[in-house]
N, C-alpha and C positions, 0 to 999 in steps of 0.2 A: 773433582773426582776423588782424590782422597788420596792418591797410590803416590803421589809425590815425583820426583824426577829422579832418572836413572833406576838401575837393575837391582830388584830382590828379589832374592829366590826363596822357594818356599819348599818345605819336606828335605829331603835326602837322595841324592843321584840313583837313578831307577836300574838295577842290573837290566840288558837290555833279552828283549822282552820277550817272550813267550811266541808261541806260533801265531800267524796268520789265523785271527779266527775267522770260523763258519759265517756268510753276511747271510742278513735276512732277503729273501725273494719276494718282492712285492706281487701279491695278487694280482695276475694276467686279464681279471675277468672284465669283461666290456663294458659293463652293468655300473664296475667300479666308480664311485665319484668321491675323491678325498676330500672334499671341499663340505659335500653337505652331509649331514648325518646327525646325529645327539650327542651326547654327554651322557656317560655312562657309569656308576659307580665302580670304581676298582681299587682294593686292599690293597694291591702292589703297588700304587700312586703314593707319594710323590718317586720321583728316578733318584732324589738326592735328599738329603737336610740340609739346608740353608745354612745351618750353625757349624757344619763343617766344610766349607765353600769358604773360601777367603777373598771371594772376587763380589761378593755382594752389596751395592751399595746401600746408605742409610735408610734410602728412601724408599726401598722394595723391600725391607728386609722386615715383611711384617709379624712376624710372631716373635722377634726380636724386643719389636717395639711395643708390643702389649697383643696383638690380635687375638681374643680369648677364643677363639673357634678356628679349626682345619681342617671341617670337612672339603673345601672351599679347593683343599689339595688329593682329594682322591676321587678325583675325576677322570675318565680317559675318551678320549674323542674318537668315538664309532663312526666312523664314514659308514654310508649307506653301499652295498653291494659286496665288500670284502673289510678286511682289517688293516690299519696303519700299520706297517712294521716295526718290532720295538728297536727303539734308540740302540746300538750299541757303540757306544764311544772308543771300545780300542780299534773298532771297525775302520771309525769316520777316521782315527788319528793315521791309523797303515795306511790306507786309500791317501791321505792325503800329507803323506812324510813330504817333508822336505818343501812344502807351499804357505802360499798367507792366502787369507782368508779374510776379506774386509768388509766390514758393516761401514754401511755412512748412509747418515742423515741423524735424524735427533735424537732426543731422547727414548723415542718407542724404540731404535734401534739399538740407544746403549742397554733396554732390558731386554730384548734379543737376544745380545751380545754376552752381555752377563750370563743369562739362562743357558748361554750353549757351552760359554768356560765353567760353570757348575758341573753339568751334564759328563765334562770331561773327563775335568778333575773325580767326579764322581769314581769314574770307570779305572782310572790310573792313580787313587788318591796318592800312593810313592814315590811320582814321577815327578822329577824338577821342574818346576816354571818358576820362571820369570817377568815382570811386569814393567815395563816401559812406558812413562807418558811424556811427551812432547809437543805444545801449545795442543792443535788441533785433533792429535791422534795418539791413542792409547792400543799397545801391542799387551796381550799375555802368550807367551814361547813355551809350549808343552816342547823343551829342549831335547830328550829323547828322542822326541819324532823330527823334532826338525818343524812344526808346526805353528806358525803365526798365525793367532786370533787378534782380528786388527780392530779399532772403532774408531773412525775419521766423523766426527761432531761437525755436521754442516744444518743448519734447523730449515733451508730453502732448496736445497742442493745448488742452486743457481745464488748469484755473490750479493751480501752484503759490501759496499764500499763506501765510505767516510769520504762526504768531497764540502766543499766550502756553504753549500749549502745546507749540509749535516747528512746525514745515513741515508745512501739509497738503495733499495732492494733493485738489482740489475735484471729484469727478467731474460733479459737474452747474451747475457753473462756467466762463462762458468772459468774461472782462473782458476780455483783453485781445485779441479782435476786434473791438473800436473798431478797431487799426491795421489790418485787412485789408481793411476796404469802402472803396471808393474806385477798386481796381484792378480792370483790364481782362481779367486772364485769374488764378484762382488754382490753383494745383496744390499739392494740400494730402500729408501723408505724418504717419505716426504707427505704430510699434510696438516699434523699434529700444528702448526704455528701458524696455518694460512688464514685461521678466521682471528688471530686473536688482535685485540685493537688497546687503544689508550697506553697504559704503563708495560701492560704485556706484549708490545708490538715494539720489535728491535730497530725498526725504519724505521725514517720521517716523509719519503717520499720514495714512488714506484716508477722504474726507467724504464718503456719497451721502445728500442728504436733510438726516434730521437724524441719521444715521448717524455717527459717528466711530468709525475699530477702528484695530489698530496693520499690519493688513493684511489682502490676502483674495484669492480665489485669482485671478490676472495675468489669466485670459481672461475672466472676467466681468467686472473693472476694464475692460480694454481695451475691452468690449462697450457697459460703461454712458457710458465715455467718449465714446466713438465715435458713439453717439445722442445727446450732450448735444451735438458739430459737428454731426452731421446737423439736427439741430432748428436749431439757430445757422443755417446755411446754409439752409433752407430757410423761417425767419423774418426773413432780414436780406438774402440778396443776390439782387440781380435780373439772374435769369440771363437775360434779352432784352438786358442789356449787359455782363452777366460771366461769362465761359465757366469752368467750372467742373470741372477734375481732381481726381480721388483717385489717386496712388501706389502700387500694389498692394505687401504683403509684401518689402521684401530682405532674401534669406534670408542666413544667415551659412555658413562652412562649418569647424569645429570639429573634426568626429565624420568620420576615414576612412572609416567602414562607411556611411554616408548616401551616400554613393558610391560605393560598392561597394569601397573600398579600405580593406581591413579595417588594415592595418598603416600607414595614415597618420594621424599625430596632429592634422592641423590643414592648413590650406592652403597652408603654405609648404616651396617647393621646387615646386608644381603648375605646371606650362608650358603643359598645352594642355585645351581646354575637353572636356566630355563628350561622345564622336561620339551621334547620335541625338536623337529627342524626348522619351527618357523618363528621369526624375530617378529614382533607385534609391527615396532614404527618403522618395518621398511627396509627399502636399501637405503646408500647416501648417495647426495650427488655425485661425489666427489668418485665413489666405485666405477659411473661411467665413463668420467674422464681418464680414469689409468686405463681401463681397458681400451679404451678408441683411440689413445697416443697407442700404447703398445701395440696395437694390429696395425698399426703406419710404420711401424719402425721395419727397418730392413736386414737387421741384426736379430737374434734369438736371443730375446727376452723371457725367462719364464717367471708368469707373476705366480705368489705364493698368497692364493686368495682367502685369508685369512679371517677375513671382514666377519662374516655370519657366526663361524664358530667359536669367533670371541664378543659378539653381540651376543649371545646366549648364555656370557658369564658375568651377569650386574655380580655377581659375586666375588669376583674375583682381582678386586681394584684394594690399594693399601686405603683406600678412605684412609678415618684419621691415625691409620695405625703407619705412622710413616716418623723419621724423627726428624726433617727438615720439614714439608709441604702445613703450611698452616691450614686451618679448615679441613676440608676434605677432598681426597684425591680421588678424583674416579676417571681419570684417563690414563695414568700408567697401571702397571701391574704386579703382584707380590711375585715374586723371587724365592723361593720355589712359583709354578705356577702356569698361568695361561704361554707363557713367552714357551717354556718348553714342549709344548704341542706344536707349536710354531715351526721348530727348529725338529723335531720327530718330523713334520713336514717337510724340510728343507733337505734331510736323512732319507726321507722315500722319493724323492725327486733327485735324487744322485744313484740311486741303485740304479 
């Protein structure tokens, strides 16, 4: 991560703070669908500068690292029938004095994560924080408000555990949601590691039961994993005080022809997002599956279906403008960027 252990603070102690501001009212109308719509050019994009954000890691930090182009950042995501409401961060931080707020699952979650402490910081750049990491969980403390931005690093949600026959993925395993009860709002994510295999695969073998094999096919692992939170969450937290996110699908973008651009190898060199609502190659398997757990579940889950409106941004991935990821990256995302749409999302599902 980089932040090291124990508490630094950042800026100057914030005189405390100004009124209660005006929240934006999200469009009542019927019609509304936040999920599908285009991509729209807007001069007001990006909410922030990445170079004055202190919470950005290497690997998203693409115009840092070289990226000679930023259209890529003045995008804004038009749902069809009304408008997103804009982000306003002293908003999110009042509504939410005195709570934490916890991302978990992988890496799509820590540039979530990142993108919504930017977004913050943006709004309050005077205001103290603090940055705490400890093994599996990284806090930043916007301390004026009393406000914990948490990110618990689980890549399965459900356990890896080391036993005498080396690393097994526990599919009907979750120990380590001890750390997650306690907070105020979670927004949970998980698929980004279920296809990868050989050196990128943290197992050596897959547990359901009393089941052990040396593997089995990724959609049905992901399926049984995916019930074994669902069950966890709807045995363990009380959504009358803990608001509860799923993450939909980030898709990757690898395969030119998934875009209809048969002669592009990958996403790098992409400048401008897809015009339109419709993604060439499809939905993903894996979309079905969150949504047919989540309508089993007997707790209120609200998924944040992000899937389509960042399948329309091949443009929007650190490819090789990254200062760790060798080759090119086209499954996370630059910082400023697509993550912040996400989290404007996550903003008009709390009003």
């Amino acid at each position: 991560m980089g932040f090291g252990l124990g508490y630094f603070h950042f800026a100057l102690p914030f005189a405390l703070l100004l009124a209660l501001p005006t929240r934006s009212i999200p469009n009542g109308n019927a019609d509304c669908d936040l999920y599908n719509g285009r991509w729209v050019y807007d001069e007001t994009y990006p909410m922030y500068d990445a170079r004055t954000c202190p919470f950005v890691r290497r690997e998203f930090d693409c115009q840092k690292y070289g990226r000679p182009d930023n259209m890529y950042l003045k995008y804004r995501w038009q749902p069809n029938g009304c408008d997103l409401p804009r982000f306003n961060g002293k908003d999110f931080l009042w509504k939410w004095r005195g709570k934490k707020i916890m991302f978990v699952g992988d890496s799509i979650s820590l540039n979530q994560w990142e993108s919504l402490n930017c977004m913050l910081h943006a709004a309050v750049p005077y205001a103290k924080t603090s940055i705490y990491r400890k093994q599996s969980l990284s806090t930043v403390r916007f301390e004026d408000f009393g406000v914990s931005i948490m990110y618990y690093h689980s890549t399965y949600l459900v356990d890896i555990v080391r036993e005498k026959i080396g690393r097994v993925l526990k599919l009907d395993s979750i120990q380590s949601g001890r750390a997650w009860l306690g907070a105020d709002m979670l927004i949970f994510n998980s698929w980004h590691w279920w296809t990868h295999t050989g050196s990128m695969q943290p197992w050596d073998y897959v547990q359901y039961g009393n089941h052990i094999s040396k593997d089995m096919d990724r959609l049905q692992a992901f399926e049984k994993g995916l019930g074994t939170w669902a069950n966890w969450v709807d045995s363990n937290v009380d959504t009358r005080t803990t608001k509860v996110f799923f993450q939909g699908i980030s898709p990757t973008h690898y395969l030119g022809g998934d875009w209809g651009e048969m002669n592009a190898m990958n996403c790098n060199g992409q400048t401008r997002p897809l015009s339109g609502s419709t993604y060439p190659g499809g939905s993903l398997p894996a979309e079905s599956i969150v949504k047919e757990v989540l309508s089993k579940m007997s707790k209120p889950v609200y998924l944040l279906d992000i899937t389509l409106l960042s399948q329309l941004r091949k443009d929007a991935h650190p490819s090789q403008y990254s200062s760790t990821h060798s080759g090119n990256d086209c499954s996370h995302w630059c910082v400023a960027g697509v993550p912040d749409t996400w989290n404007e999302l996550l903003y008009a599902a709390l009003l």
